[in-house]
C-alpha positions in Angstrom: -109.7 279.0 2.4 -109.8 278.7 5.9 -113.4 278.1 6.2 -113.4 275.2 3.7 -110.1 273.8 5.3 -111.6 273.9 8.4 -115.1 272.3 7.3 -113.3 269.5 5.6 -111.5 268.7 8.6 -114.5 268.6 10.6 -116.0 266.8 8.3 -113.6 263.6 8.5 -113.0 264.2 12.1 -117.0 263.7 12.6 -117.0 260.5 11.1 -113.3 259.5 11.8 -114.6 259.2 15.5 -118.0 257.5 14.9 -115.7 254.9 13.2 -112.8 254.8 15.3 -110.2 255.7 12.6 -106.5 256.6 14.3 -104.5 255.2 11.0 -103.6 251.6 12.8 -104.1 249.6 9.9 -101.8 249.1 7.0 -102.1 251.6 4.3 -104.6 250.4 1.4 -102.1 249.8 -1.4 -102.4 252.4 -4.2 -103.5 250.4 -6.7 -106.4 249.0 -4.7 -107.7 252.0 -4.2 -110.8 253.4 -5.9 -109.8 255.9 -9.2 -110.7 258.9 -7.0 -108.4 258.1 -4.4 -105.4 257.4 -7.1 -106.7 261.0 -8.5 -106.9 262.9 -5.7 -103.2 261.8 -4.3 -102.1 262.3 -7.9 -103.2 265.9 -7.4 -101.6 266.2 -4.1 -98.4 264.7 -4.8 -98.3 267.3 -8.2 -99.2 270.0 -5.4 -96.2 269.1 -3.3 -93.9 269.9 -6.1 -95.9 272.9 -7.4 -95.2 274.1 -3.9 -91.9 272.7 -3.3 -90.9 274.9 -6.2 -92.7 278.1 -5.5 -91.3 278.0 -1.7 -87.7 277.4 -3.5 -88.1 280.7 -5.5 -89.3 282.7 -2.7 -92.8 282.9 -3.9 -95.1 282.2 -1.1 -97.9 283.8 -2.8 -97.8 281.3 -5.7 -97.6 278.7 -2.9 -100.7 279.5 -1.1 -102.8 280.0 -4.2 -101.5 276.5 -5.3 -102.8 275.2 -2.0 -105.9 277.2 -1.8 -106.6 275.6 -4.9 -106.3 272.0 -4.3 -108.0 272.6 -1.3 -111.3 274.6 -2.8 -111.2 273.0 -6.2 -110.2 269.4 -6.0 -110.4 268.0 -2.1 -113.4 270.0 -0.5 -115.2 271.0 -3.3 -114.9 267.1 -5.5 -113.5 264.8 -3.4 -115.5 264.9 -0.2 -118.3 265.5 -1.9 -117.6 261.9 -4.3 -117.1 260.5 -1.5 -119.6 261.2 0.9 -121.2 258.2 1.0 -118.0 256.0 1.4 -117.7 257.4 5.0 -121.4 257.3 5.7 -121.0 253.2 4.9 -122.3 251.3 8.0 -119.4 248.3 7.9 -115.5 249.5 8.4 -114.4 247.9 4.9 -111.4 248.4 3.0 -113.0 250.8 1.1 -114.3 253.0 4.2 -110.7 252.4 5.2 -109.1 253.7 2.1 -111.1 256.7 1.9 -110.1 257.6 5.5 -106.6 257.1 4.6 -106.5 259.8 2.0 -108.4 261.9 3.0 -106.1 262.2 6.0 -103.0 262.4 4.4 -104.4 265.1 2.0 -104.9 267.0 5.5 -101.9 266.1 6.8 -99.7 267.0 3.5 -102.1 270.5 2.9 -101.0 271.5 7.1 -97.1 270.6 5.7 -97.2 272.4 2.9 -98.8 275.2 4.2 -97.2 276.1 7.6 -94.6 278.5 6.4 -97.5 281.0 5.5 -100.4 280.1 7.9 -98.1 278.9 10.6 -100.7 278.9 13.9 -103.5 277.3 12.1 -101.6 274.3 10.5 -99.9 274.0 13.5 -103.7 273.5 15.2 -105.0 271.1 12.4 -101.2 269.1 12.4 -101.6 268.6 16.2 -105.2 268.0 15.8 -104.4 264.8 13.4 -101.3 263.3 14.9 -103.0 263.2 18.6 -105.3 260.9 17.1 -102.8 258.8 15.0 -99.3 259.5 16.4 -97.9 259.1 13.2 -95.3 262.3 13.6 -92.6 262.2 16.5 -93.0 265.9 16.5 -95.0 268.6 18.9 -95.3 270.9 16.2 -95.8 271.2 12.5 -92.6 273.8 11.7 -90.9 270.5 13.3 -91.3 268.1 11.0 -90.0 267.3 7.7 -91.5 269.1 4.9 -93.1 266.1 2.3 -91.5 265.1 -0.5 -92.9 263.8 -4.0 -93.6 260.7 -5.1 -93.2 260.5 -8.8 -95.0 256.8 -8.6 -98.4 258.7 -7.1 -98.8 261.2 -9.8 -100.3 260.2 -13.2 -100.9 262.7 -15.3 -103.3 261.1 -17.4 -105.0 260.4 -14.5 -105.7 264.2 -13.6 -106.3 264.9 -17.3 -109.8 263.0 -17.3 -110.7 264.2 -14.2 -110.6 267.7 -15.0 -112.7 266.8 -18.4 -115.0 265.4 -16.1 -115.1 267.8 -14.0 -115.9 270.7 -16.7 -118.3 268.2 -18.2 -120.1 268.5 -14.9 -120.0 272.1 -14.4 -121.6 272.4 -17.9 -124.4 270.3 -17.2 
């Protein structure tokens, strides 16, 4: 888990700096973002509650295995790889800027939702993020305010083709 966390984040810190990313512009609305971003914060969005809830009835376990999940299974493992050639693009478009944009709040949200059980690590990759951006006020990760769902984000439907296409793949 570590490992792939860590290689994703190196991965959009590489090209986040060859660009010159730090999150200044305007978010990309939702709906003009490509069905892979819409997916993918679908996904993370259904992970914050899946957490949420786990953390509510003392199950950390469940928790981390949720995470681990989403990280392995759906962000390293599909989206990155989708997407690869979104962040190679030569010209800083809309789209360039949308996939930065997700894939940093799916970093951002993972180093949330994931500090009560990995506390000095997602306190590294939190820090690591916001001294770029400066989008938290706080120092520390265990500092600021644990994210909340947005039921407008997920659609279920949405998460349903994508894991048919993603078995269809793994078949072929």
């Amino acid at each position: 888990f570590f490992g792939t966390l860590y290689h994703t984040y190196n991965f959009f810190a590489l090209y986040a700096n060859i660009d010159g990313f730090t999150y200044n512009e305007p978010d990309v609305p939702l709906n003009e973002r490509p069905e892979i971003d819409r997916w993918i914060l679908s996904e993370l969005h259904t992970l914050i509650n899946t957490v949420d809830k786990a953390y509510s009835d003392f199950e950390p376990t469940k928790a981390g295995q949720a995470i681990e999940q989403f990280v392995d299974g759906y962000l390293s493992n599909w989206y990155v790889r989708l997407c690869r050639r979104r962040f190679w693009k030569g010209e800083y478009s809309t789209d360039k800027i949308a996939a930065y944009q997700t894939l940093y709040t799916c970093l951002e949200t993972v180093a949330l939702l994931s500090s009560p059980v990995a506390p000095f690590f997602m306190d590294r990759l939190f820090n690591d993020l916001n001294a770029v951006t400066g989008r938290h006020g706080a120092i520390s990760v265990h500092l600021a305010d644990f994210p909340e769902a947005d039921a407008d984000v997920i659609d279920k439907d949405l998460e349903a083709r994508m894991e048919l296409a993603q078995k269809a793949a793994s078949l072929v």
